[in-house]
VMD Tcl script that draws the C-alpha trace (Angstrom):
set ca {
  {0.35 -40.35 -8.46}
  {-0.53 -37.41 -6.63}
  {1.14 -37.01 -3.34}
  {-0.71 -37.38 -0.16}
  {-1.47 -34.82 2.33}
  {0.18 -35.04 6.07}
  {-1.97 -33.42 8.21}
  {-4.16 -35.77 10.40}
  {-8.05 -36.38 9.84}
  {-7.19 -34.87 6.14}
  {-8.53 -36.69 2.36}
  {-5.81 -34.30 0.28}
  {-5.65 -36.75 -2.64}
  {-6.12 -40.32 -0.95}
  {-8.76 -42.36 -3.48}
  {-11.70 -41.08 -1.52}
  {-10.87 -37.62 -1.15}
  {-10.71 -34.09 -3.07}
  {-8.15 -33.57 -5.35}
  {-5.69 -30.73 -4.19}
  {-2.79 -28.89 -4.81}
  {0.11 -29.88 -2.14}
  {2.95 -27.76 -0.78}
  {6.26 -29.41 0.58}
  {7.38 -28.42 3.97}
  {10.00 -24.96 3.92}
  {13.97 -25.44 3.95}
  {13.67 -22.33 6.44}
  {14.51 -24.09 9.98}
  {12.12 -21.30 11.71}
  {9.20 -21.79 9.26}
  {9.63 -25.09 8.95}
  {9.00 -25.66 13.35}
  {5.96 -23.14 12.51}
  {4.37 -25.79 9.78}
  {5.25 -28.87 12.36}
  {3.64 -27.10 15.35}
  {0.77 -26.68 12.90}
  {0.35 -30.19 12.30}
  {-0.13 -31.26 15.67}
  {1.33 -34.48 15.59}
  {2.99 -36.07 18.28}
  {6.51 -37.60 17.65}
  {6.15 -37.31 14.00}
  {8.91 -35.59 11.72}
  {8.51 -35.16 7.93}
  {10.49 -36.63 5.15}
  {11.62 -35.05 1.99}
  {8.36 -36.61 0.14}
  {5.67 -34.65 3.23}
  {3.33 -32.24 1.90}
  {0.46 -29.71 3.38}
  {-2.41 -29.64 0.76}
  {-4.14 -26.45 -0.08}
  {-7.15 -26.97 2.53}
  {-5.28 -26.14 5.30}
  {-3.75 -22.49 4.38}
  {-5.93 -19.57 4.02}
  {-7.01 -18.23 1.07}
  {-4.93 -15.35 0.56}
  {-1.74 -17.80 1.47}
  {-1.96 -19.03 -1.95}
  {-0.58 -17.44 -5.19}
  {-2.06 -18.55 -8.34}
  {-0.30 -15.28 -10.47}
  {2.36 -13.12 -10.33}
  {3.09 -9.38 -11.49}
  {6.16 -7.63 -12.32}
  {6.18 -3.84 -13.04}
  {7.73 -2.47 -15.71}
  {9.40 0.74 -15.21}
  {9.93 2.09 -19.16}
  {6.15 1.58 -20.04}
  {4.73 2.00 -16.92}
  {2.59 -1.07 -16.85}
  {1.80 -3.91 -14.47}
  {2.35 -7.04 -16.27}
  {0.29 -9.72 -14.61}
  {0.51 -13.56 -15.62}
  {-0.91 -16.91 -13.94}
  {1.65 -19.50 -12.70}
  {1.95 -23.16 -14.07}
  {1.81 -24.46 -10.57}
  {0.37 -22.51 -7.53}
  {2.47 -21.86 -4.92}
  {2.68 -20.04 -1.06}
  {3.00 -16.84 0.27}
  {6.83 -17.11 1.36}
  {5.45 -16.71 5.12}
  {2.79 -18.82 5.12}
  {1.29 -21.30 7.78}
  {-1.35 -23.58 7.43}
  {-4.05 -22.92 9.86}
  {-6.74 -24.33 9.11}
  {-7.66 -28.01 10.21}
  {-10.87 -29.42 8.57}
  {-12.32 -32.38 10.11}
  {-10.54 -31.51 13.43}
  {-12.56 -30.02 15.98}
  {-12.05 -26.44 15.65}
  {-10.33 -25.49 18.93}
  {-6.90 -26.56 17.23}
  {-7.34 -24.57 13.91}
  {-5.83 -20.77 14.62}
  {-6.62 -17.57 13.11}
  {-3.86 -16.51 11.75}
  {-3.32 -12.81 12.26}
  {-3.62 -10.16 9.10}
  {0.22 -10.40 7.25}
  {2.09 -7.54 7.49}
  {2.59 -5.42 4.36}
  {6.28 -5.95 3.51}
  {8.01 -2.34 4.60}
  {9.41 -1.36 1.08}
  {6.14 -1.16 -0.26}
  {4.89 1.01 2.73}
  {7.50 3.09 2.98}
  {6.67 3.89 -1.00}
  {2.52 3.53 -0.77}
  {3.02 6.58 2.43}
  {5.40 8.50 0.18}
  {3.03 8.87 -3.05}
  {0.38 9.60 -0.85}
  {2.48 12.42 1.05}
  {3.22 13.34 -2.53}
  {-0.16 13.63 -3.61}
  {-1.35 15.33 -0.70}
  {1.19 18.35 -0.89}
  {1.10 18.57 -4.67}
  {-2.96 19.10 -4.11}
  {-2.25 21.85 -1.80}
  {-0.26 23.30 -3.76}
  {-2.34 23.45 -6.68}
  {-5.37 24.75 -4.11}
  {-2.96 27.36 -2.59}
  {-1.71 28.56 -6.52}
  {-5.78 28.22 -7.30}
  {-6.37 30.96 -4.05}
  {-3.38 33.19 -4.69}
  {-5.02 33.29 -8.72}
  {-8.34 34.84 -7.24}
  {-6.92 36.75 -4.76}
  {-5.15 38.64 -7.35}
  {-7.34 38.75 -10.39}
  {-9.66 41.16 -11.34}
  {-12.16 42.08 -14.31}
  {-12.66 45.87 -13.81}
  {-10.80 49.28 -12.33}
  {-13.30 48.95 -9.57}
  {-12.13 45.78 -8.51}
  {-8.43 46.27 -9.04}
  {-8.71 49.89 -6.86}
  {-10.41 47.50 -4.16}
  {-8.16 45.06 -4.89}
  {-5.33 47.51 -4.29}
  {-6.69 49.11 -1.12}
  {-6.42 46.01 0.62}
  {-2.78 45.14 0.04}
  {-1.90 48.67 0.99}
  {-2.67 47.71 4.64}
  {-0.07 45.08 4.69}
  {2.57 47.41 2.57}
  {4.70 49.80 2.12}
  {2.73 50.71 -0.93}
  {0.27 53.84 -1.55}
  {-2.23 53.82 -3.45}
  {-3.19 56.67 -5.34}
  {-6.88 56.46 -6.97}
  {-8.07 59.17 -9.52}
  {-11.12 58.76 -11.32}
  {-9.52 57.28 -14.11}
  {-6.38 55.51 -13.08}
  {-4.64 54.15 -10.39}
  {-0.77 55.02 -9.23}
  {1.28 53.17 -6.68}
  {4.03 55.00 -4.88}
  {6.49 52.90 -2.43}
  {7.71 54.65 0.38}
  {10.83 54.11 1.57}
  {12.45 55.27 4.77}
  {16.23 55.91 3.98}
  {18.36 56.45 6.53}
  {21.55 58.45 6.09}
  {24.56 57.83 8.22}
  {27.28 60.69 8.61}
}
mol new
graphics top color blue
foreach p $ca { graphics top sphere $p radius 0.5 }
foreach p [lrange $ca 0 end-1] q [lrange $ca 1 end] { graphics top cylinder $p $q radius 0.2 }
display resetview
């Protein structure tokens, strides 16, 4: 016999009602007075046997797979559980057949810090390995050339920002560095 659902005004599994998955009430002490606040029943404490059914968490509250990655064959191994279960922070919220004053929004879960801390380094990562390949892409064009002409113009221009001369003659091109010694005595 399934068991019945706690929260008042709900059907979870009585005779006449849907048939849903249930949740018993958390071990945690601090989520567990979050789930009795929720249930908004005066003078009323849970046993062992209470359970929430499914229509009063929100959708995204309730697991129906899980994933592991594996770090050798770089895959994401995804399977469906047996039994569905909760989000290890969830609350039910949601209160049908009550009026809807007493049903809260819950607010948008936070993503666990780990995982941020890793999603905003690969994307650091991939930003700075595309510049790089854009800067290696500029410095490429800024030095090739196809002809003489364009290696003598080429040429010219890094001579303003040198200590190279460039020497052009019809047919070739010689570089001289200059160098100011100085000589102690």
């Amino acid at each position: 016999m399934p068991r019945r659902c706690c929260m008042p005004n709900c059907r979870g599994n009585y005779d006449n009602g849907p048939k849903v998955s249930v949740f018993y009430f958390p071990s945690d002490e601090n989520l567990r007075r979050k789930w009795l606040s929720a249930v908004h029943r005066q003078d009323w404490t849970p046993s062992k046997h209470s359970v929430i059914c499914e229509l009063h968490f929100n959708k995204d509250d309730i697991l129906s797979s899980t994933s592991m990655y594996d770090p050798k064959t770089g895959i994401l191994l995804t399977a469906p559980l047996d039994r569905r279960r909760l989000r290890k922070d969830a609350i039910p919220s949601k209160l049908p057949g009550c009026p809807s004053y007493l049903s809260s929004h819950q607010t948008a879960v936070r993503e666990d810090p780990e995982i941020r801390r890793g999603r905003l380094e690969n994307r650091a990562l991939q930003i700075a390995i595309q510049e790089s390949v854009d800067t290696h892409a500029k410095m490429i064009d800024a030095i090739s050339f196809d002809s003489l002409d364009q290696m003598k113009t080429k040429l010219s221009e890094c001579e303003k920002h040198s200590d190279w001369v460039v020497i052009n003659k019809s047919d070739s091109v010689r570089l001289v560095l200059l160098k100011h010694l100085c000589i102690k005595q």
